[in-house]
N, C-alpha and C positions, 0 to 999 in steps of 0.2 A: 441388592434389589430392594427396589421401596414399594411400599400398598398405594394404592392405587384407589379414589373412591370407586369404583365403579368393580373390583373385585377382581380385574383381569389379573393381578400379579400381589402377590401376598408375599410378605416377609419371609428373609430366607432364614429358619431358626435354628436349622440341624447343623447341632457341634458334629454328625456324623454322616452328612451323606450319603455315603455307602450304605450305612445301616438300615435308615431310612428308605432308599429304594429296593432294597432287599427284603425288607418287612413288608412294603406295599407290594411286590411282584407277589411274596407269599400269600398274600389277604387274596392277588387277582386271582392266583390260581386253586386256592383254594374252594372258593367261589365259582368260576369260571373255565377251569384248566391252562393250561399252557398256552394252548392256541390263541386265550384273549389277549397274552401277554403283549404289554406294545409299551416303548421305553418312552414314545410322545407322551401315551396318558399317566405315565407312572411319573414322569419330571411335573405333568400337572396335578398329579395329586402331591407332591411333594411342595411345589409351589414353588419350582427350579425352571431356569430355560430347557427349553425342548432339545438341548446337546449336552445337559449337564450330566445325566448319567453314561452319557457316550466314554465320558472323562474317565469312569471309575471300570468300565465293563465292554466297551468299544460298540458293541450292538448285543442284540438280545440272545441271540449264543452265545457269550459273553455271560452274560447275567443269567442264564440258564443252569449255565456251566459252574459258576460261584455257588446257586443252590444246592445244585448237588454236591458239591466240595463240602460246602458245608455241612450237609445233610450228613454223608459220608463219615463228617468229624464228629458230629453229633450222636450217631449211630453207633461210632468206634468205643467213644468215649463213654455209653450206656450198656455198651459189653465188657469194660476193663472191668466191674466188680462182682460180673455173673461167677455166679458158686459153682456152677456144673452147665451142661449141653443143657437141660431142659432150662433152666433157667435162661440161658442165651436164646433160645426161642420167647420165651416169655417177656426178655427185654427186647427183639427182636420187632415182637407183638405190639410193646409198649411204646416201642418208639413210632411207631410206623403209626397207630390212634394219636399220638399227639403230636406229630409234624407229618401230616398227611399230605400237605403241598410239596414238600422236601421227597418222600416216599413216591410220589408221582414223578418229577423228577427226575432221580434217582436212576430210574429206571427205565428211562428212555432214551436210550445212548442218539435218535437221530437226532433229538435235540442240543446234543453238547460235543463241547469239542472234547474228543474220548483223547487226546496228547496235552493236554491241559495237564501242568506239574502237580500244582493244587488239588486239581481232582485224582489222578493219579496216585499221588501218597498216601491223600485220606482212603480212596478205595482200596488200597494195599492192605493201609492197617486197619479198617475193619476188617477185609476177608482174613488178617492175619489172628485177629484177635476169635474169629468164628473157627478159624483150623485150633488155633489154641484149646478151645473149648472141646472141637469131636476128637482133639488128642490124648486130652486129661479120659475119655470114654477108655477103658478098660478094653483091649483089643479083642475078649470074647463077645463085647458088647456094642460092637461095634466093624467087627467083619475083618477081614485082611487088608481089606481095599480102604485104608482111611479120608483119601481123594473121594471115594464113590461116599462112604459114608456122609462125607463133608456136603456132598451136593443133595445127599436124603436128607440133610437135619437142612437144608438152608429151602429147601422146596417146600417141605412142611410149614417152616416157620412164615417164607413169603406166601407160599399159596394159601395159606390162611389168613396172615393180615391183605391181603389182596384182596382175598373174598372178603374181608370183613369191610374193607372201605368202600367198597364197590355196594353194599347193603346184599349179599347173595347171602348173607347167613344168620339176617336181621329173623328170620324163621328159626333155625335149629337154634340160635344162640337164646333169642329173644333178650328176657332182661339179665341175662346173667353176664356177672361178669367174664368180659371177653379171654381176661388172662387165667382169671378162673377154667376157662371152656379150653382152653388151649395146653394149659399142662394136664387137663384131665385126659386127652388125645391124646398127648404125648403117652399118657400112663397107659391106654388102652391098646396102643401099637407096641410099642414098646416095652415088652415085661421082661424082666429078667426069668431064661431060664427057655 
């Protein structure tokens, strides 16, 4: 593709494609959410024909669907060196404030294709990596039920970066650190004994 005076079509420079329209889907929904998502203007910000991301993603369930994979593996990969259950909330926390497009996402299965292999295994092995964590929990400290435990420690940890990104806690939290405010909860619920 060549430039153009007139600016309709701009050099094509991404050694990565893929990456590049996956960075720009994040920027729209970050911004915008999901629903702005549209693969025409994202080939136009990229400076690609209006089929080129079809190539890498086939439509925008497609490319939805790649987010959350990756979100997923991002997710995974920030709980492999959590030290205990509070901490995996804490990384939990951390992940979700700094990939808040991915965390959006993530979590909205009408958007993706839920049989998607990629998203599938990333989603395994973070839920696997989260049961790792309420299993290392000491079984007085964590009930009988280590399923049921598994689904208290991941409600906690999402329903609070959920309020958090959503600005509901922009009040109680104020300027404090969020991961700060989040294992102090954990401590407050939680006591041993």
């Amino acid at each position: 593709m060549t430039s153009s005076e007139d600016g309709d079509r701009r050099p094509y420079h991404h050694g990565d494609l893929r990456r590049a329209i996956l960075g720009a889907a994040l920027d729209v929904i970050a911004s915008d959410g999901p629903s702005a998502l549209s693969l025409r203007d994202l080939a136009r910000r990229a400076g690609v024909s209006h089929a080129a991301p079809a190539h890498h993603f086939k439509d925008r369930t497609g490319l939805l669907t790649a987010i959350a994979a990756e979100g997923f593996a991002l997710l995974s990969s920030g709980l492999t060196e959590a030290a205990d259950l509070r901490d995996a909330g804490i990384r939990y926390v951390r992940f979700a404030r700094e990939h808040p497009a991915h965390f959006q996402v993530m979590f909205t299965p009408g958007l993706l294709r839920e049989n998607d292999v990629e998203l599938t295994t990333a989603k395994a092995l973070a839920a696997e990596r989260l049961r790792a964590a309420v299993a290392a929990v000491p079984a007085g400290g964590r009930g009988s039920d280590s399923r049921l435990a598994g689904v208290a420690a991941w409600s906690l940890a999402h329903g609070f970066a959920t309020l958090l990104l959503s600005h509901n806690l922009d009040g109680p939290v104020g300027d404090q650190d969020p991961e700060e405010v989040f294992h102090a909860l954990t401590g407050l619920l939680f006591r041993p004994g």
